[in-house]
C-alpha positions as CSV (number, residue, x, y, z in Angstrom):
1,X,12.5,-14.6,-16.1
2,X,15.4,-12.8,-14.2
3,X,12.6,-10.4,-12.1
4,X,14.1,-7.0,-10.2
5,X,11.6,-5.3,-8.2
6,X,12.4,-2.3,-6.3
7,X,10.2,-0.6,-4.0
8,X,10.6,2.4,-1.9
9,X,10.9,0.3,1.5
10,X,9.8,-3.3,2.9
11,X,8.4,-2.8,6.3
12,X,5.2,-3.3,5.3
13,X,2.4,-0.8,4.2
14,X,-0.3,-2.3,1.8
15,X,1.8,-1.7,-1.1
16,X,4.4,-3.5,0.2
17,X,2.7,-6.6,0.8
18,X,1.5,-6.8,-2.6
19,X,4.7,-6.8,-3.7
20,X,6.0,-9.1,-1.2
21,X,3.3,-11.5,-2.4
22,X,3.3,-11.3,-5.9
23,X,7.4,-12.0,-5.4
24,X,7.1,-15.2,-3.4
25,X,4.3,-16.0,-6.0
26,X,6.8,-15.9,-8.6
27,X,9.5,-17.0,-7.4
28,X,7.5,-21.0,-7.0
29,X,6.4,-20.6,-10.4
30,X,10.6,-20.9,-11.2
31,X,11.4,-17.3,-11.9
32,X,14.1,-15.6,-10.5
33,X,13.0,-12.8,-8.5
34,X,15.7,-10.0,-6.3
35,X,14.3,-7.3,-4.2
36,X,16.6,-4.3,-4.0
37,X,15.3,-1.4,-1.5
38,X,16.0,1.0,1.4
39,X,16.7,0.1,5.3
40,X,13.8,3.0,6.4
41,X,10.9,1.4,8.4
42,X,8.3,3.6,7.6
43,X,6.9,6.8,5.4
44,X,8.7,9.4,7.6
45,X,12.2,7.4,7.3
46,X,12.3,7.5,4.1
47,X,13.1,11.2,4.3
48,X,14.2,12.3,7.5
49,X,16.8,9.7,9.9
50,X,15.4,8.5,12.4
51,X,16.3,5.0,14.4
52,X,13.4,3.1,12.6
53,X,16.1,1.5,10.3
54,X,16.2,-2.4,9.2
55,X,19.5,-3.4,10.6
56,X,19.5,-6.4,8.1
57,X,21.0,-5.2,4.9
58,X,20.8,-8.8,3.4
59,X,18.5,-11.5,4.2
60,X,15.4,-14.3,2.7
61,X,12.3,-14.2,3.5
62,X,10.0,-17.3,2.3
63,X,13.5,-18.0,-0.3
64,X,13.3,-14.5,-1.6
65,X,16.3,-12.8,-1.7
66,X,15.9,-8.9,-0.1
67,X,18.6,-6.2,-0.4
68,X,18.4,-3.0,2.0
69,X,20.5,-0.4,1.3
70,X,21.1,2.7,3.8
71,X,19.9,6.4,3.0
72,X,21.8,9.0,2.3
73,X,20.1,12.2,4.0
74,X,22.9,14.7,3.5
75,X,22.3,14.9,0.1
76,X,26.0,15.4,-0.4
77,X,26.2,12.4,-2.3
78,X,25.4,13.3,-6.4
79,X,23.0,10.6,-8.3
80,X,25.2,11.3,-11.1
81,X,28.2,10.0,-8.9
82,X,26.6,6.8,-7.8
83,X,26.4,5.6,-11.7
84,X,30.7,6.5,-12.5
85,X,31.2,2.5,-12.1
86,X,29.2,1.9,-14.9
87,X,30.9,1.7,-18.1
88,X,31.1,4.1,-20.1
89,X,28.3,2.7,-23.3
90,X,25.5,2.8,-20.1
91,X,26.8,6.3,-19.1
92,X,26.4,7.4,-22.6
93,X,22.8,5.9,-22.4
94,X,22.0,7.8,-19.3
95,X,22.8,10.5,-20.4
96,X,20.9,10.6,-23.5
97,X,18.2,9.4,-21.2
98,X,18.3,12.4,-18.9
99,X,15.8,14.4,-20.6
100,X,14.0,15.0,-17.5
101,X,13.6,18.3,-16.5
102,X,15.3,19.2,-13.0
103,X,12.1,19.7,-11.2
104,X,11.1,16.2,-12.5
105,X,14.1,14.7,-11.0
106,X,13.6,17.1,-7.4
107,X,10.2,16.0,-6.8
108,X,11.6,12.1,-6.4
109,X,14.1,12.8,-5.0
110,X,13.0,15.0,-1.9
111,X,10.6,12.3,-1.3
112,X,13.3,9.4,-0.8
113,X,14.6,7.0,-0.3
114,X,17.9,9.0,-1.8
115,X,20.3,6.0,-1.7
116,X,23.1,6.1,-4.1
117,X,24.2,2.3,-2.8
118,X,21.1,1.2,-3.9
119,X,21.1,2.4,-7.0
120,X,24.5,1.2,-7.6
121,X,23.1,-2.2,-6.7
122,X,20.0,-1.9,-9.3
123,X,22.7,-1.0,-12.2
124,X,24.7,-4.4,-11.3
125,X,21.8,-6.7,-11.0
126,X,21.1,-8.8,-13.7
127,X,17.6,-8.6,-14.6
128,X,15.2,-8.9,-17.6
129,X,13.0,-6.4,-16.2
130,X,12.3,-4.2,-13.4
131,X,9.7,-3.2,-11.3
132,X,8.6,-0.6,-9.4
133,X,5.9,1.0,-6.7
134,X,3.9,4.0,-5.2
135,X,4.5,7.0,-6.3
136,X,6.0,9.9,-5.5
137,X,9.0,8.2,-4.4
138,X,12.4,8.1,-5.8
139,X,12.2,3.9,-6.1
140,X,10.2,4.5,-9.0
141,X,12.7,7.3,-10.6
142,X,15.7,4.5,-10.4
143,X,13.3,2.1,-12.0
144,X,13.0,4.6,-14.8
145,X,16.8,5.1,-15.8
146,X,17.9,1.8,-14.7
147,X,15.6,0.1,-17.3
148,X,16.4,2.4,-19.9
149,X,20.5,2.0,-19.3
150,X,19.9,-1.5,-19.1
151,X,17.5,-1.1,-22.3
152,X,14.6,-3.6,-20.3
153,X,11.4,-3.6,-20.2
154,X,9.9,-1.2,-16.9
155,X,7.3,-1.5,-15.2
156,X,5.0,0.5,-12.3
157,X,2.5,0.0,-10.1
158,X,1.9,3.9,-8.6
159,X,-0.8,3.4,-6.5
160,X,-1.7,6.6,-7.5
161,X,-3.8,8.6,-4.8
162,X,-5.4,11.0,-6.8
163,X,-7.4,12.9,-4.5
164,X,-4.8,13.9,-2.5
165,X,-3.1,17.0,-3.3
166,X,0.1,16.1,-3.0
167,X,0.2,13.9,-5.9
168,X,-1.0,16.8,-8.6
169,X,2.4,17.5,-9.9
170,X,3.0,17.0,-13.6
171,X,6.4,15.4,-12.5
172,X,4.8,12.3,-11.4
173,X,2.8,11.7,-14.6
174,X,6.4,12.5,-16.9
175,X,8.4,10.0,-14.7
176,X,5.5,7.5,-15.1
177,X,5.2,8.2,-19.2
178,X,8.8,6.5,-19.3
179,X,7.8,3.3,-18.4
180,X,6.2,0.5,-20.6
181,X,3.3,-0.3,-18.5
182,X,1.8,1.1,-15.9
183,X,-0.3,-1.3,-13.2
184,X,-3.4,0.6,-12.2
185,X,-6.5,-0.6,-9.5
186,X,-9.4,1.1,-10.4
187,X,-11.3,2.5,-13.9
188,X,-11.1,5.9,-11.8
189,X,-7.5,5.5,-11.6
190,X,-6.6,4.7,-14.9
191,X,-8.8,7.6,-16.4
192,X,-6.8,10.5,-13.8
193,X,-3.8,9.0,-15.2
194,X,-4.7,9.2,-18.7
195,X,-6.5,12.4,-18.3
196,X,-3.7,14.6,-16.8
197,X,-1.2,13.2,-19.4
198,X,-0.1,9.6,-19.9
199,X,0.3,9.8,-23.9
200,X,-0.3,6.6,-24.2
201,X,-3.6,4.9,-23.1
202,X,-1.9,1.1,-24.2
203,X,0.8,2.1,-21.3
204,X,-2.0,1.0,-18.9
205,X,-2.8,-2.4,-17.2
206,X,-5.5,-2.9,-15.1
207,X,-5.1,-5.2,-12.2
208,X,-6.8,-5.7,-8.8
209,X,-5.4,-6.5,-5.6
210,X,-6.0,-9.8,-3.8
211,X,-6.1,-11.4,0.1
212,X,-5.1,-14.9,1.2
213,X,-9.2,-16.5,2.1
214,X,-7.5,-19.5,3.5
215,X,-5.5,-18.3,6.3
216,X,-8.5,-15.6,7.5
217,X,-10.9,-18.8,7.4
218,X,-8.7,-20.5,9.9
219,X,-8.6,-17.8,12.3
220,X,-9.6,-18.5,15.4
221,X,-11.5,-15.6,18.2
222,X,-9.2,-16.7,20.8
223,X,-6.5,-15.4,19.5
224,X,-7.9,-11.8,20.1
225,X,-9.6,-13.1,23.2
226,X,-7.0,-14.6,25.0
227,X,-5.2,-11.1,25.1
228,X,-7.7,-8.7,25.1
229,X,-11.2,-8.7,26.7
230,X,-14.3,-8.3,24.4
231,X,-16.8,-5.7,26.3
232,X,-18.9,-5.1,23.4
233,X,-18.8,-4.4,19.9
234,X,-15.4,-3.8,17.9
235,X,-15.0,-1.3,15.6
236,X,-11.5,-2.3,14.0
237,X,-9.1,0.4,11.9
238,X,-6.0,-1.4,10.7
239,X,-3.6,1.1,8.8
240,X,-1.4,4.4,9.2
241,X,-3.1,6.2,11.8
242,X,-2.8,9.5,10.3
243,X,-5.0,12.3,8.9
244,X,-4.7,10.6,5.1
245,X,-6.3,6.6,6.5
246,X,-9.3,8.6,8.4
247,X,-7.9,7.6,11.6
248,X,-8.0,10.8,13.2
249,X,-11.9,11.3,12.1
250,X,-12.7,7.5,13.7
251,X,-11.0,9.3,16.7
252,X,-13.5,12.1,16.4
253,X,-16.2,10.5,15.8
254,X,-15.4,8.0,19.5
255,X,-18.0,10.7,21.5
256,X,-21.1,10.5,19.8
257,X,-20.6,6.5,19.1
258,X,-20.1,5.8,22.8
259,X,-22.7,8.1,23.4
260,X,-25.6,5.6,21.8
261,X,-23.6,2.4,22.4
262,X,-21.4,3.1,25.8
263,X,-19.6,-0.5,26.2
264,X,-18.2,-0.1,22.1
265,X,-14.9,-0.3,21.5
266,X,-12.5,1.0,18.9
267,X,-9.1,-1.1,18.3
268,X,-6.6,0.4,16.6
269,X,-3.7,-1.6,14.5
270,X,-0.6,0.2,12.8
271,X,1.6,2.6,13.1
272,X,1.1,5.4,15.3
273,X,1.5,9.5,14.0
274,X,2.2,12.7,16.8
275,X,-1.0,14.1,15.4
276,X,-2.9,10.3,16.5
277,X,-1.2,10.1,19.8
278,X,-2.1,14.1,20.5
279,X,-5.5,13.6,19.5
280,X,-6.3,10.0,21.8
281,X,-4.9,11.4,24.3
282,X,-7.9,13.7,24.6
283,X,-9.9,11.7,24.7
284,X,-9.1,10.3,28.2
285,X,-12.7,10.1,28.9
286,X,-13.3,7.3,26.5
287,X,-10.2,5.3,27.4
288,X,-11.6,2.4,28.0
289,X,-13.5,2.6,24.7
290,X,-9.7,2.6,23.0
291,X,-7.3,0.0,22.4
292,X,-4.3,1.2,20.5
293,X,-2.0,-1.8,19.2
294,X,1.1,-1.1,17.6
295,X,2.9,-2.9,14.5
296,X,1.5,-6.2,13.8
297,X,3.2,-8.4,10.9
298,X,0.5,-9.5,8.3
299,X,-0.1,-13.0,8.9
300,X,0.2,-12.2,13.0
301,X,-2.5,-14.2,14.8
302,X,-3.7,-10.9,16.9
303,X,-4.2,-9.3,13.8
304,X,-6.6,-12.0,12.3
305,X,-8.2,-12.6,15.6
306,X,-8.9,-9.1,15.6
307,X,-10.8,-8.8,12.6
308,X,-12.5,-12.7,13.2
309,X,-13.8,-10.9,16.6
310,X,-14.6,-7.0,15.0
311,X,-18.2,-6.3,13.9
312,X,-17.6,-3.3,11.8
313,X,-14.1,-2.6,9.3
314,X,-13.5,1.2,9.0
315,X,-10.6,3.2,7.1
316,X,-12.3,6.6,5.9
317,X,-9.5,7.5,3.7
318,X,-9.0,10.3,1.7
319,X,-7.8,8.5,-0.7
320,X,-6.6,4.7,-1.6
321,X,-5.5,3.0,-5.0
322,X,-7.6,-0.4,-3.6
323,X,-7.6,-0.7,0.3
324,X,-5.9,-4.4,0.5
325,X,-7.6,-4.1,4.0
326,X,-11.3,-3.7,2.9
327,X,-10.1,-7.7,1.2
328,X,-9.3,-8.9,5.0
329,X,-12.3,-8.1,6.6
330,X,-14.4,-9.5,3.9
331,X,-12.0,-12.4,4.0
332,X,-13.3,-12.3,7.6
333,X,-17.0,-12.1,6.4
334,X,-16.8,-8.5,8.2
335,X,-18.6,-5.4,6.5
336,X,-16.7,-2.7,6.1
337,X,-17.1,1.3,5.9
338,X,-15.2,3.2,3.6
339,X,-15.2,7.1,2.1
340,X,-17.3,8.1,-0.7
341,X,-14.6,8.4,-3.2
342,X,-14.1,7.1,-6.5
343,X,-11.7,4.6,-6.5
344,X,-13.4,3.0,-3.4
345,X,-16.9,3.2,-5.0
346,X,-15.8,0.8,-7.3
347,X,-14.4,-1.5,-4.7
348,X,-17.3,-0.9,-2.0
349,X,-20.8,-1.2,-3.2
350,X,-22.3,0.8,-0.9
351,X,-25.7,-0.8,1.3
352,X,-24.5,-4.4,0.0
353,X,-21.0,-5.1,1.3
354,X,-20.4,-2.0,3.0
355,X,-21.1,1.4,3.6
356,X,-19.3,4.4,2.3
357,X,-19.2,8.1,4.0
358,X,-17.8,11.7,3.4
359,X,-14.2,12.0,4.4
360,X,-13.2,13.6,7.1
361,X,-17.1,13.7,8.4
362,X,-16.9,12.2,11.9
363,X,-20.7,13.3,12.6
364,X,-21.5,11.5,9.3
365,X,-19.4,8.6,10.3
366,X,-20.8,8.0,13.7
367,X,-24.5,7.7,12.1
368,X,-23.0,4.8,9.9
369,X,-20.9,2.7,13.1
370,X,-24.3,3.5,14.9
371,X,-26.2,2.6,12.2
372,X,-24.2,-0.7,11.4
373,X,-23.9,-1.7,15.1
374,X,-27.6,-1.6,15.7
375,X,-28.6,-3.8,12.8
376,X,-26.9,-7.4,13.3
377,X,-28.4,-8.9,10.4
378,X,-27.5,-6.5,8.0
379,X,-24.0,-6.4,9.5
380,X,-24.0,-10.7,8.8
381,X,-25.1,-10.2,5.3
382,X,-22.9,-6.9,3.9
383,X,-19.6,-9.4,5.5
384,X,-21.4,-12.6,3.6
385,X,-21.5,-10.1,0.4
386,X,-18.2,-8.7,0.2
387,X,-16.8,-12.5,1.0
388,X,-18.6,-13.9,-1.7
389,X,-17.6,-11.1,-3.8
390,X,-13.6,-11.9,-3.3
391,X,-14.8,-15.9,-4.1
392,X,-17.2,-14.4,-7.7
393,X,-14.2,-12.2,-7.9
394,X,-11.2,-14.7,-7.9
395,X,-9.3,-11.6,-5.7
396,X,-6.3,-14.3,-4.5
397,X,-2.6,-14.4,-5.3
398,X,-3.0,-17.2,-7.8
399,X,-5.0,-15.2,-10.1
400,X,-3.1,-11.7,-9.6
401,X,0.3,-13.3,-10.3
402,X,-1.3,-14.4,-13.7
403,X,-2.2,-11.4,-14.6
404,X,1.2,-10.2,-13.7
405,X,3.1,-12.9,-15.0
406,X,1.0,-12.1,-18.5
407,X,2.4,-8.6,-18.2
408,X,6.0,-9.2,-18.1
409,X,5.6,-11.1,-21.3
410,X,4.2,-9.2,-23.3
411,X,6.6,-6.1,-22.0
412,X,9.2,-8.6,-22.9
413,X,7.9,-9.4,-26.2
414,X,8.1,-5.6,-27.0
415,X,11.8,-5.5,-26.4
């Protein structure tokens, strides 16, 4: 199979990785796979310009072949214009296809990346499908009329976060309704989608998201240790620090954990927000409580020492789609904590691999941390549980790339 996948950006959120993953996957099984995106480094960049660009506009990574393409903020370029090379049968076919409404086609849009070079690129590229990611942005809109000028089979993964407001807008679910399948994570998910309007309930394939066991069971403490001093117990957060990954509540919740256990501390890995860096900063008292780490690529060895040395995984998020992260610490044999919302329920099985609390509840969320930090034993068996459930499970790359791989047939077998 000639395999085009196109996400938003490749820099890389949990999204991303899958699809990094599931390309490389593919790619050793002898399909050809191109992945065409923007040059923005994270969320905000894919809006608003800002210096967090990939200067790289071609290169491989693990043999796969990655496209960047700039992003056109002005908004003075037309979408319209960026297809004119095209000849004029496929401008024919877009334009029959442009039955969207305007506010369908705003809604993408605004939300970037608007890059009319990339598009360009998607129309040339040979492919017998293509495949998108994560709404609300535009990626997932190009997937939509590129496979239908290109009359391929398309195909999305939204990672559709359903509980957070900014996702109920009917555009989402019309853009999504032109695709052939649609990749979902959780029974909760699938039933939003088909409850607020996907017409068709065979549009929808459930898949799960999967972790690499091997390389967390070689991990070794001292690659943690040999940087960073252990003084007591780690709470570890690894993710956007914003409002949306429960960062901000972890940092609220700091006082009354320290208070009860005064030598624990709470590492932080990922991408920093204003609202994070306004918010740790007051809490100067409890410096010594914090470490705040920056970027850290996937497979970095701080990053795996970090969860091989934590005793609790948090990420109270408002909402998530899976939670690839919840995978690594169990990969680690490490409990996790998690909100109390649907699609996580199904993932975390609350008092046996984890422990799941109210979003945006730091009071409630420091009783759990205090809770898990005082009882060793149960922390040992909820990280044995949730390990042994990725093993019972079969959540690895091998098995989610077959599932994939079945997909693309049969979309193929429909064209």
């Amino acid at each position: 199979m000639k395999i085009l996948h196109c996400p938003q950006k490749l820099s890389l959120s949990g999204a991303e990785f899958y699809f990094l993953r599931i390309s490389e996957e593919l790619a050793k099984r002898g399909h050809t796979v191109k992945i065409s995106t923007s040059n923005a480094l994270d969320f905000i960049n894919l809006r608003n310009p800002s210096e967090k660009i990939h200067q790289k506009t071609e290169e491989k990574i693990n043999g796969l072949q990655i496209n960047r393409f700039p992003i056109d903020y002005s908004f003075k370029s037309s979408l319209v214009e960026s297809i004119l090379n095209s000849n004029i049968d496929d401008l024919i076919k877009y334009i029959k296809f442009f039955s969207f409404n305007i506010n369908d086609l705003y809604k993408f849009l605004i939300n970037g990346p608007y890059s009319p070079q990339l598009f360009k690129n998607l129309l040339k590229t040979k492919a017998d499908l293509i495949h998108s990611i994560a709404i609300p942005y535009a990626s997932v809109l190009y997937s939509a009329i590129i496979g239908k000028i290109k009359e391929i089979p398309k195909i999305c993964t939204p990672f559709y976060h359903f509980e957070n407001p900014r996702y109920e807008f009917k555009s989402y679910i019309n853009i999504l309704n032109s695709h052939d399948f649609i990749l979902t994570n959780s029974d909760a998910e699938s039933n939003y989608l088909i409850k607020n309007g996907i017409i068709s309930q065979d549009k929808i394939r459930k898949i799960f998201m999967a972790v690499d066991v091997e390389k967390y069971q070689k991990t070794k403490n001292k690659w943690f240790l040999d940087l960073h001093e252990k003084k007591g117990p780690i709470i570890l957060f690894c993710g956007h620090k914003n409002f949306e990954k429960g960062a901000l509540t972890i940092l609220d919740s700091i006082p009354s954990v320290v208070k009860e256990i005064p030598n624990v501390q709470f590492v932080f890995i990922g991408p920093s927000t204003k609202a994070f860096i306004i918010k740790n900063k007051k809490l100067k008292k409890y410096k010594k409580n914090i470490l705040n780490l920056g970027v850290l690529p996937y497979f970095s060895k701080l990053k795996r020492g970090a969860f091989a040395v934590s005793d609790v995984y948090v990420m109270p998020s408002r909402s998530e789609a899976f939670g690839i992260c919840y995978l690594e610490a169990w990969a680690s044999k490490k409990p996790v904590i998690g909100s109390n919302i649907n699609a996580i329920q199904e993932i975390i099985q609350n008092e046996h691999d984890g422990l799941l609390t109210n979003f945006n509840d730091p009071l409630d969320l420091s009783k759990k941390i205090i809770y898990m930090l005082k009882n060793e034993d149960l922390r040992e068996s909820m990280g044995k549980e949730g390990y042994n459930k990725i093993i019972k499970n079969g959540y690895t790359y091998k098995n989610l790339v077959n599932r994939i791989e079945t997909i693309y047939k049969e979309a193929l077998d429909k064209y």
